[in-house]
DSSP file (Angstrom, degrees, kcal/mol; ACC not computed):
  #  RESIDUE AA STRUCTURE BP1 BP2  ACC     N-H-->O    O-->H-N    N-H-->O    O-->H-N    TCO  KAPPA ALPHA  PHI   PSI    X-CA   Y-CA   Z-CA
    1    1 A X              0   0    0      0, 0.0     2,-0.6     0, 0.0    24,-0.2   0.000 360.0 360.0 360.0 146.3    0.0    0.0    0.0
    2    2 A X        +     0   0    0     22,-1.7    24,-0.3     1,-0.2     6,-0.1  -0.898 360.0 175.9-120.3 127.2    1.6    3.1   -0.8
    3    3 A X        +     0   0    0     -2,-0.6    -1,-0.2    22,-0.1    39,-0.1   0.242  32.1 133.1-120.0  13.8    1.1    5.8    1.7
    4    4 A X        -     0   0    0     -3,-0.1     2,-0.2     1,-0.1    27,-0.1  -0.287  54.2-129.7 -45.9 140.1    3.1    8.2    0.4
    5    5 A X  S    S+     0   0    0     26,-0.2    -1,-0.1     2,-0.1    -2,-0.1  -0.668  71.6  22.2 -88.5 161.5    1.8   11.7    0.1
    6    6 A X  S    S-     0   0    0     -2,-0.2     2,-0.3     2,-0.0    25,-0.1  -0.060 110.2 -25.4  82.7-179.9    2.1   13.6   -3.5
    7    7 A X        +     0   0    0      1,-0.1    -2,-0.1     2,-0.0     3,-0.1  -0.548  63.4 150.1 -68.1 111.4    2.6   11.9   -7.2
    8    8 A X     >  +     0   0    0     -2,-0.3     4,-1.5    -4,-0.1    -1,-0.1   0.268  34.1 114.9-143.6  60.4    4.3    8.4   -7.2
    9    9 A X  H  > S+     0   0    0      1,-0.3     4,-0.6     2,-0.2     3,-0.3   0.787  79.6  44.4 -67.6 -48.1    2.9    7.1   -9.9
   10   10 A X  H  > S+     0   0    0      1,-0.2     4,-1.6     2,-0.2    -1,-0.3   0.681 110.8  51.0 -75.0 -11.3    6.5    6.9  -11.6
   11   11 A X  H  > S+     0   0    0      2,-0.2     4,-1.7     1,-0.1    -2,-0.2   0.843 111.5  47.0 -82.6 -40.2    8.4    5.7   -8.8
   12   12 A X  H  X S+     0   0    0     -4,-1.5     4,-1.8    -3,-0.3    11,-0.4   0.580 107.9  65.6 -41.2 -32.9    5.6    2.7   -8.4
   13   13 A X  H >X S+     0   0    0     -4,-0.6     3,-1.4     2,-0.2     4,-1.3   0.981 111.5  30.1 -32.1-112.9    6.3    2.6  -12.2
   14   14 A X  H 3X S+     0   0    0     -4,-1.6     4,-2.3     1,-0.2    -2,-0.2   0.496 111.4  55.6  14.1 -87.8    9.7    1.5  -11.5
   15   15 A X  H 3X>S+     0   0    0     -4,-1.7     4,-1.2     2,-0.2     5,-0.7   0.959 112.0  56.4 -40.9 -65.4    9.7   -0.5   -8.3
   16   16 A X  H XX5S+     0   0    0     -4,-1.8     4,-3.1    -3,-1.4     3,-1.2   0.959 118.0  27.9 -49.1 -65.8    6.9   -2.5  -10.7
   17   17 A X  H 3<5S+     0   0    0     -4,-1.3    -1,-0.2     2,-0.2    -2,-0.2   0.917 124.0  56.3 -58.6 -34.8    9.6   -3.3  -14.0
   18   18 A X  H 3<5S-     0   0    0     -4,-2.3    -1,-0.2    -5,-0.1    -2,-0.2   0.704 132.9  -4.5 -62.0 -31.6   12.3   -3.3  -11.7
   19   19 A X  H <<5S-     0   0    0     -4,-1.2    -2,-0.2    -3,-1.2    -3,-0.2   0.361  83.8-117.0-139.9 -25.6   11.2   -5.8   -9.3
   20   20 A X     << +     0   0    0     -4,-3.1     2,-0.4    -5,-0.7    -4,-0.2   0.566  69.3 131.9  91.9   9.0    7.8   -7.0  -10.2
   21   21 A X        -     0   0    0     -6,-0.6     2,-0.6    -5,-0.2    -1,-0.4  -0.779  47.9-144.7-102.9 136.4    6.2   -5.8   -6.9
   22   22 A X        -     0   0    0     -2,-0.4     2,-0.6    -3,-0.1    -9,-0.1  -0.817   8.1-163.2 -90.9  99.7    2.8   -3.7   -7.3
   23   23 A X        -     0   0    0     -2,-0.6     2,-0.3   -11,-0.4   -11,-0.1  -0.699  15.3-157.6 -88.5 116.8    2.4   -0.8   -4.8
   24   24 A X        -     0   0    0     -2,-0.6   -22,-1.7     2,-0.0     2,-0.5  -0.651   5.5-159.9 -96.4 158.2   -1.2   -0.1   -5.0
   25   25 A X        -     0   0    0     -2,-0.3     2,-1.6   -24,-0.2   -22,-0.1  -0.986  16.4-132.0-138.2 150.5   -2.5    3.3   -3.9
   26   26 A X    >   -     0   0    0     -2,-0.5     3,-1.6   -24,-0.3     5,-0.2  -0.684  15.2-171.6 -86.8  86.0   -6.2    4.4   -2.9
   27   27 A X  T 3  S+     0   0    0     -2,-1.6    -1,-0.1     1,-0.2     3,-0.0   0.549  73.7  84.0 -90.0  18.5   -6.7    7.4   -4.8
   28   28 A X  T 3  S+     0   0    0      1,-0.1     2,-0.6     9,-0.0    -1,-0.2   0.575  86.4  70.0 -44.5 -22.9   -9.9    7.6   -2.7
   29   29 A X  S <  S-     0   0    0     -3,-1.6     2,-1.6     8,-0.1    -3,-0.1  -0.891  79.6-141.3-122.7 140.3   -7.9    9.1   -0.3
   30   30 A X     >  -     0   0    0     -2,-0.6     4,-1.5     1,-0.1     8,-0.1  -0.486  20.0-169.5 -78.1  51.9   -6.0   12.5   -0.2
   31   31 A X  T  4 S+     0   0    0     -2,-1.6   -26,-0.2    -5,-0.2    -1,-0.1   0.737  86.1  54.8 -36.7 -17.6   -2.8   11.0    1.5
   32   32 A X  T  4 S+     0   0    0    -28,-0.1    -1,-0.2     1,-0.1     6,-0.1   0.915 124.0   5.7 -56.1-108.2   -2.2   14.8    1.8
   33   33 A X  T  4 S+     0   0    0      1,-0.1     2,-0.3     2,-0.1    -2,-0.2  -0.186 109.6  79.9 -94.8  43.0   -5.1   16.4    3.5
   34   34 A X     X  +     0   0    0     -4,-1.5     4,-0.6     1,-0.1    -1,-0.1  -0.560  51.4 166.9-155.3  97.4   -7.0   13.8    4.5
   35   35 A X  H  > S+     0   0    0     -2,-0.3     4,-1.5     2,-0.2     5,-0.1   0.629  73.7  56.2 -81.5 -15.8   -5.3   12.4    7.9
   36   36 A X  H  > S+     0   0    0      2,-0.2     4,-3.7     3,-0.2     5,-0.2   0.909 118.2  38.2 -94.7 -44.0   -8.1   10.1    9.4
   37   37 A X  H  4 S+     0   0    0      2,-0.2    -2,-0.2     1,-0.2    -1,-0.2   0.863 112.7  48.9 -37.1 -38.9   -8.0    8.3    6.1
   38   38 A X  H  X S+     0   0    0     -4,-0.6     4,-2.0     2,-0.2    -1,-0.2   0.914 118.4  49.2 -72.7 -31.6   -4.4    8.4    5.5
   39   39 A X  H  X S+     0   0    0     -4,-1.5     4,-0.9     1,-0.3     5,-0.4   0.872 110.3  51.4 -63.1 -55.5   -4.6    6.9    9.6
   40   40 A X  H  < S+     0   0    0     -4,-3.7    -1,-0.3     1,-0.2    -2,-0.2   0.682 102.3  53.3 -84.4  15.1   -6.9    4.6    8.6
   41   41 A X  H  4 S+     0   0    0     -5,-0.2     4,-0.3     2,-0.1    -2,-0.2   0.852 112.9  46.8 -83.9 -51.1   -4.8    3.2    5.7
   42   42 A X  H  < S+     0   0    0     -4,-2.0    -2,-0.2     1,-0.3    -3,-0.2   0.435 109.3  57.2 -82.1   5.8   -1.6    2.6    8.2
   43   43 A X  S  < S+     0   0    0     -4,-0.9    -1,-0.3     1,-0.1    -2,-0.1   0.734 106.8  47.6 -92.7 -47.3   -4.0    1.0   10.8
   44   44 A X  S    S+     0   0    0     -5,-0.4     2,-0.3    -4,-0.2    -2,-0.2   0.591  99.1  88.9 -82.6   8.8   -5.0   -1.4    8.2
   45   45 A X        -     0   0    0     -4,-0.3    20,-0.2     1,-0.1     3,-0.1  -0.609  69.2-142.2 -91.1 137.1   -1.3   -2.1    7.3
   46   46 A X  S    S+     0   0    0     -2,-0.3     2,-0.2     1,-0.2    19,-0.1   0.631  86.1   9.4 -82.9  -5.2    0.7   -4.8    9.0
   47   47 A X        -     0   0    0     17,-0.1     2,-0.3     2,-0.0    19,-0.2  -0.792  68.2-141.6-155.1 170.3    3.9   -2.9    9.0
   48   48 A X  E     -a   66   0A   0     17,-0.9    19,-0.7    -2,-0.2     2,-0.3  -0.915  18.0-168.4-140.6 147.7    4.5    0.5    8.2
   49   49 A X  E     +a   67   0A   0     -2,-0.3     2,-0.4    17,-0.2    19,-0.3  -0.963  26.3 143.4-120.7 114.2    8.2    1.4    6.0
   50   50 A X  E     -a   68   0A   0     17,-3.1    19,-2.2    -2,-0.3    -2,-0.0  -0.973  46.8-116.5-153.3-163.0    9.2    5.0    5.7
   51   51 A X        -     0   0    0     -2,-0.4    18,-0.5    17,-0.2     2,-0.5  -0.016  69.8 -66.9 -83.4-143.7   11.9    7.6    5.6
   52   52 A X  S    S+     0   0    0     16,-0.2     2,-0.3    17,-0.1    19,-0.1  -0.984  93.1 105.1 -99.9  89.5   11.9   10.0    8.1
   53   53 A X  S  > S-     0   0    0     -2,-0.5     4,-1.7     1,-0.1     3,-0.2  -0.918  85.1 -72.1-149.2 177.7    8.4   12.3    7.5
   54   54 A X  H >> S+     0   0    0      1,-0.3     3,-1.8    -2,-0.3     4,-0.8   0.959 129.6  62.6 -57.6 -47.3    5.2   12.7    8.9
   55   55 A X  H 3> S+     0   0    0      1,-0.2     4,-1.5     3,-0.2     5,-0.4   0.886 102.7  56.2 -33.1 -64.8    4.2    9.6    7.7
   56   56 A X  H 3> S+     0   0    0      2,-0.2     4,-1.1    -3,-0.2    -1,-0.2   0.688 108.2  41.1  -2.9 -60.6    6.9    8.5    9.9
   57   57 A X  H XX S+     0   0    0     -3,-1.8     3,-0.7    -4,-1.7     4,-0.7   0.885 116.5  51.1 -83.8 -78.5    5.6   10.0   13.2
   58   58 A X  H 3< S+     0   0    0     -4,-0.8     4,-0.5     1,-0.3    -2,-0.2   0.560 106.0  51.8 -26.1 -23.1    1.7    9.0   12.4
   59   59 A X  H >X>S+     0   0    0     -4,-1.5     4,-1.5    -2,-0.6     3,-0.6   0.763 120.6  38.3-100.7 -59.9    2.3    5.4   11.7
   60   60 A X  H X<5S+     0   0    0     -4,-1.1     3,-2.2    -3,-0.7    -2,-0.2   0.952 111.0  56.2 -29.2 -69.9    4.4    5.6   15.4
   61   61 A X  T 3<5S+     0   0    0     -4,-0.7    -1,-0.2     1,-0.2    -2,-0.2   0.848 105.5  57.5 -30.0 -43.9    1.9    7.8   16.9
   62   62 A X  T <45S-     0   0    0     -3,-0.6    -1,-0.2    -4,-0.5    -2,-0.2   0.661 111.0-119.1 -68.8 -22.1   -0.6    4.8   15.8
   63   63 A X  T <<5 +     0   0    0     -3,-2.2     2,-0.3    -4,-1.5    -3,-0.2   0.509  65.2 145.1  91.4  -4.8    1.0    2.6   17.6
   64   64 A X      < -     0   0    0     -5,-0.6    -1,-0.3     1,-0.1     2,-0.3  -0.586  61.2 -84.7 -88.1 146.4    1.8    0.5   14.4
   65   65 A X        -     0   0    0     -2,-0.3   -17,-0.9   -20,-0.2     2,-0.3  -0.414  58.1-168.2 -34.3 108.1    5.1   -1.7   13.5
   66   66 A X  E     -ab  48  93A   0     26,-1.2    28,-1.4    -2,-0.3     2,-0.4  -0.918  29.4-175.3-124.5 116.6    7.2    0.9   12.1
   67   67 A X  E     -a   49   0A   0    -19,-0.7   -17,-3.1    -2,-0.3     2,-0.3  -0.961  21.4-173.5-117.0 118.8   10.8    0.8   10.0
   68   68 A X  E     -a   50   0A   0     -2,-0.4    28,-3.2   -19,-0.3     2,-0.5  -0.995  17.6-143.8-152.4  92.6   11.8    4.2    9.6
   69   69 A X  E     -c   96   0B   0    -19,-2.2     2,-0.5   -18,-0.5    28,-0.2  -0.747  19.9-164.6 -81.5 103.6   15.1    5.3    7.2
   70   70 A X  E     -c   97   0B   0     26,-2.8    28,-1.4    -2,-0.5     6,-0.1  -0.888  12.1-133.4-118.3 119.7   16.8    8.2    8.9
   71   71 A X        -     0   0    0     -2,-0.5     2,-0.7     4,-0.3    28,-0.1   0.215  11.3-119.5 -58.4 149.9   19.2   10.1    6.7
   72   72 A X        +     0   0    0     26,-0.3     2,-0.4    27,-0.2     3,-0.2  -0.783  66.0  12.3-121.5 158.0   22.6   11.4    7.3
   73   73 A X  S >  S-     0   0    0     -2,-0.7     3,-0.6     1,-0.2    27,-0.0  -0.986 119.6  -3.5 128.1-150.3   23.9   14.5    7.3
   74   74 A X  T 3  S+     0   0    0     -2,-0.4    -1,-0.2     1,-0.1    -2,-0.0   0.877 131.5  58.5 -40.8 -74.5   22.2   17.9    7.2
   75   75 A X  T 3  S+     0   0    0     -3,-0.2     2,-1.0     1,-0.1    -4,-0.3   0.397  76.7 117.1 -39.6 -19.2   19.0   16.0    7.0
   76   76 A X    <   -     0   0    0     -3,-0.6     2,-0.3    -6,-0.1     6,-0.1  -0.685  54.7-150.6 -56.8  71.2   19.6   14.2   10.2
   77   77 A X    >   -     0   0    0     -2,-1.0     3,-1.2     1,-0.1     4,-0.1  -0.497   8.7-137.5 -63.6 109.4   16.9   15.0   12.7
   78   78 A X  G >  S+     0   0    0     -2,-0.3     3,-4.9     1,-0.3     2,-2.9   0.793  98.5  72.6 -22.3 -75.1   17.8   14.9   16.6
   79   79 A X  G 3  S+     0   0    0      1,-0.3    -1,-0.3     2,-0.1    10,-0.1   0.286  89.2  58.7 -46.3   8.9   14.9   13.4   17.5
   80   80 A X  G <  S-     0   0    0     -2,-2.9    -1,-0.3    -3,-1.2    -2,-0.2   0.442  98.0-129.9-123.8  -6.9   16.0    9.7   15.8
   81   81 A X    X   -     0   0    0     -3,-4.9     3,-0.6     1,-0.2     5,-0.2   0.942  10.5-143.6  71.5  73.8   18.7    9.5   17.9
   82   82 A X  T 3  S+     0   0    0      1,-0.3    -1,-0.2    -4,-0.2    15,-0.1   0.376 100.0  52.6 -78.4   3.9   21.6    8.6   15.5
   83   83 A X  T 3  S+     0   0    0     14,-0.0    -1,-0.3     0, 0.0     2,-0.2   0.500 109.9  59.7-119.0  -9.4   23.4    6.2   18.3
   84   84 A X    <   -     0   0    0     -3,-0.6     3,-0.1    -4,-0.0    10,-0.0  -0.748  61.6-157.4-101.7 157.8   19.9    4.2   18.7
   85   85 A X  S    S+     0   0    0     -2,-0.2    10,-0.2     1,-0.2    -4,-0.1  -0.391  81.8  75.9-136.9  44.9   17.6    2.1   16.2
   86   86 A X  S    S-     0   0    0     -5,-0.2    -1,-0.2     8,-0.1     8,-0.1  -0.413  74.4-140.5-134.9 123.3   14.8    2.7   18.6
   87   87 A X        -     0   0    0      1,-0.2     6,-0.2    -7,-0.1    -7,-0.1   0.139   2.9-159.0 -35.7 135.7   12.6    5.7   19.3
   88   88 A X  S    S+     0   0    0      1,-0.2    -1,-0.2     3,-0.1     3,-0.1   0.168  89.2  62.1-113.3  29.8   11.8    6.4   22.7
   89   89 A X  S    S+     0   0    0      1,-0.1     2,-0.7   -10,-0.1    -1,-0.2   0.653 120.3  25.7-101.2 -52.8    8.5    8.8   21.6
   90   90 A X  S >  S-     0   0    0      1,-0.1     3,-2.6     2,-0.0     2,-0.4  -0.825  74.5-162.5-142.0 112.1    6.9    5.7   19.9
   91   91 A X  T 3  S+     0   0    0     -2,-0.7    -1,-0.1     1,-0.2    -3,-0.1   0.148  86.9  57.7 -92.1  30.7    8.2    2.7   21.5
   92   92 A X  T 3  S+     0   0    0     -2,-0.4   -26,-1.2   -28,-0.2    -1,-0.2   0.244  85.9 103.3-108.0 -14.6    6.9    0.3   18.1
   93   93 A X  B <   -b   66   0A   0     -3,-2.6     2,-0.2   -28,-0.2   -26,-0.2  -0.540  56.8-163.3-107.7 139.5    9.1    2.4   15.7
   94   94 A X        -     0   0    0    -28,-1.4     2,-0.3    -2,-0.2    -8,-0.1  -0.631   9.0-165.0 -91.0 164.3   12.9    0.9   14.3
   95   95 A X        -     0   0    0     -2,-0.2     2,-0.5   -10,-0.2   -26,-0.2  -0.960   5.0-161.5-136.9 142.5   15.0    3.6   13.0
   96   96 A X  E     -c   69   0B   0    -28,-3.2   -26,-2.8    -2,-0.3     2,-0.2  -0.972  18.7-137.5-122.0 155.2   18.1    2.5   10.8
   97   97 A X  E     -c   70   0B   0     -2,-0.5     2,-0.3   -28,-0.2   -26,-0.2  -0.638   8.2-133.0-115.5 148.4   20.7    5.3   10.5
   98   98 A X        -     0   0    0    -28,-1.4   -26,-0.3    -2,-0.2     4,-0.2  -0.568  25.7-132.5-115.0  83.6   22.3    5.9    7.1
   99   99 A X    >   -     0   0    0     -2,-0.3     3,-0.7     1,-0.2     2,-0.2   0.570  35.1 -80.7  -7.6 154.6   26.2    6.3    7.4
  100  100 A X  T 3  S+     0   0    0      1,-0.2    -1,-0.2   -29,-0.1     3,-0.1  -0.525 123.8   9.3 -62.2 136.6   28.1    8.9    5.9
  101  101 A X  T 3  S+     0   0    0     -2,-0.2    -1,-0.2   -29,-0.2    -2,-0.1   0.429  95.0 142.8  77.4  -9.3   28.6    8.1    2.5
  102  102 A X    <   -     0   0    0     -3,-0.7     2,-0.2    -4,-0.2    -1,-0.2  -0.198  49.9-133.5 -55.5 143.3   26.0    4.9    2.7
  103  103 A X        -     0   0    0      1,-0.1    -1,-0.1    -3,-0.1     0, 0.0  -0.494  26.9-117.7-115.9 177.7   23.8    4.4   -0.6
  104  104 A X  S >>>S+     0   0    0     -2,-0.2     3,-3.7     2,-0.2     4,-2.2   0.868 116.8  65.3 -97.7 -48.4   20.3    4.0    0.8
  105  105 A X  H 3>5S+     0   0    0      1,-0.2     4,-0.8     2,-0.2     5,-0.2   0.787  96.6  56.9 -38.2 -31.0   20.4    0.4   -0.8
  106  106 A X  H 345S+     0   0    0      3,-0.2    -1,-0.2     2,-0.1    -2,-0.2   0.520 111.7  46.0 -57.4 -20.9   23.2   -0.3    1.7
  107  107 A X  H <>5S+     0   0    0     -3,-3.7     4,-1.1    -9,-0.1    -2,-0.2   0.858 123.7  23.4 -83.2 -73.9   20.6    0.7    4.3
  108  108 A X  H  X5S+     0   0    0     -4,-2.2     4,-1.2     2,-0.2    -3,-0.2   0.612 100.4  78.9 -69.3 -11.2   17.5   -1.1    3.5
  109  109 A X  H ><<S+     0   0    0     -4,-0.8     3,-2.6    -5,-0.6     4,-0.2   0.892 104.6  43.7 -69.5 -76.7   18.9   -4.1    1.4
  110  110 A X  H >> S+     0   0    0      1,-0.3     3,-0.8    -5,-0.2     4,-0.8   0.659 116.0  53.3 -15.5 -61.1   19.9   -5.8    5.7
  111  111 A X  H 3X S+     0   0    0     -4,-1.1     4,-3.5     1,-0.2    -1,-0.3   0.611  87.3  73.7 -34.1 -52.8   16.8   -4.8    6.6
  112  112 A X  H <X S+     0   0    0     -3,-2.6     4,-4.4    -4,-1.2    -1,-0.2   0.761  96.3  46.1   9.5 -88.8   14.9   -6.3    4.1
  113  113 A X  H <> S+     0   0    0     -3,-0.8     4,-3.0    -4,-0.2     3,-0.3   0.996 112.7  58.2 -55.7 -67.5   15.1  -10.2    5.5
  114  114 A X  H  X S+     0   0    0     -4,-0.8     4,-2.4     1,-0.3    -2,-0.2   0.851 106.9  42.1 -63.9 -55.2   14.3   -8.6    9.0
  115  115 A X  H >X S+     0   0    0     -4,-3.5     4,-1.7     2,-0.2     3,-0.7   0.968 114.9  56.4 -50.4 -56.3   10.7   -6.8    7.8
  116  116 A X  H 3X S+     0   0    0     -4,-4.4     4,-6.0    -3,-0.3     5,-0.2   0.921 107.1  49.1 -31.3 -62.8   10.1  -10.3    5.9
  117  117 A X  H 3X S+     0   0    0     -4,-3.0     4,-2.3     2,-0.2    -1,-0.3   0.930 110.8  43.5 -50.5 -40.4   10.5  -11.8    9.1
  118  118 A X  H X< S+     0   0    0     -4,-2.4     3,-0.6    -3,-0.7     4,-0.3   0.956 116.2  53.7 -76.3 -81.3    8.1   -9.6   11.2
  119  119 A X  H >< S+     0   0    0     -4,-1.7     3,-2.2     1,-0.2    -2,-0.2   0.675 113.7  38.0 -39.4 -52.6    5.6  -10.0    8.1
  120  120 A X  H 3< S+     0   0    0     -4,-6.0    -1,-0.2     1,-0.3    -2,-0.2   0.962 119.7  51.9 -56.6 -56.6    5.7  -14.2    8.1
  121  121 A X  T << S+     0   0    0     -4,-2.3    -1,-0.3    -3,-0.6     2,-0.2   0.361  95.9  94.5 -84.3  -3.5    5.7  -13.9   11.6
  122  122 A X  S X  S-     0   0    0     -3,-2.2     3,-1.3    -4,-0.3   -76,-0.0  -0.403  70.7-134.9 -91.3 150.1    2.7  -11.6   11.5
  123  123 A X  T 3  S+     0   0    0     -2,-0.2    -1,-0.1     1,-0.2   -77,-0.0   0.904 109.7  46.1 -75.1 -30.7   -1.4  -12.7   12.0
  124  124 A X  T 3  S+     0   0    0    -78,-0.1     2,-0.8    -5,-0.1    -1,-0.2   0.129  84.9 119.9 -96.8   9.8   -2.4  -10.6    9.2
  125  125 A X    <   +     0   0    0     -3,-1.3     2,-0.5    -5,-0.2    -1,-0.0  -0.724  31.8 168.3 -74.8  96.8    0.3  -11.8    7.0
  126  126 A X              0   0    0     -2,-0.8    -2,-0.0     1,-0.1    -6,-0.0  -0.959 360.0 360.0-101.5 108.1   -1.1  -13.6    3.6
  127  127 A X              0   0    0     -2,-0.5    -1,-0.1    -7,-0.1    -7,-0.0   0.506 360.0 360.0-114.9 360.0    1.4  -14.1    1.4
């Protein structure tokens, strides 16, 4: 499910030829401005993936399984706690840190197996 806000129709594109995986989106819902929707999208989700964005904090807030890509650099936001991989606001949330000089595939490829695992391992997992 793709809960990105804004166009990412060509990036789903992509991901699709690239890999064969379909990230569907609800374009009933305004992933934008329309937060009890967007809330009730990540509710219905069995894990939640993201960078570091509001999506980010709302799928925490929610209380949902969370993996969370936190950038390095500039971009780096206190609050993620670059010497920890877990948040101590939303105590459901991973964060993986992206080294200096770290391709983001170098981040998420490890990761990967680990979400897989939480997914098999999950009750609402149907694969």
């Amino acid at each position: 499910m793709d809960l990105q806000y804004g166009d990412t129709g060509e990036d789903r594109a992509a991901l699709e030829r690239e890999t064969g995986i379909v990230v569907t989106r609800l374009e009933d819902i305004d992933n934008t401005n329309d937060i009890d929707g967007l809330a009730a999208l990540m509710s219905a989700c069995d894990a939640v993936v993201s960078v570091s964005n509001t999506n980010a904090h709302l799928a925490g807030a929610l209380g949902r399984p969370t993996w969370v890509f936190a950038p390095f650099g500039f971009s780096q936001m206190w609050y993620w706690f670059p010497e920890v991989n877990k948040s101590p606001w939303y105590p459901r949330v991973q964060v993986r840190h992206q080294a200096e000089n770290q391709s983001w595939e170098a981040v998420i490829s490890p990761i990967a197996t680990e979400i897989e695992m939480f997914l098999r391992n999950s009750e609402g997992f149907k694969p």
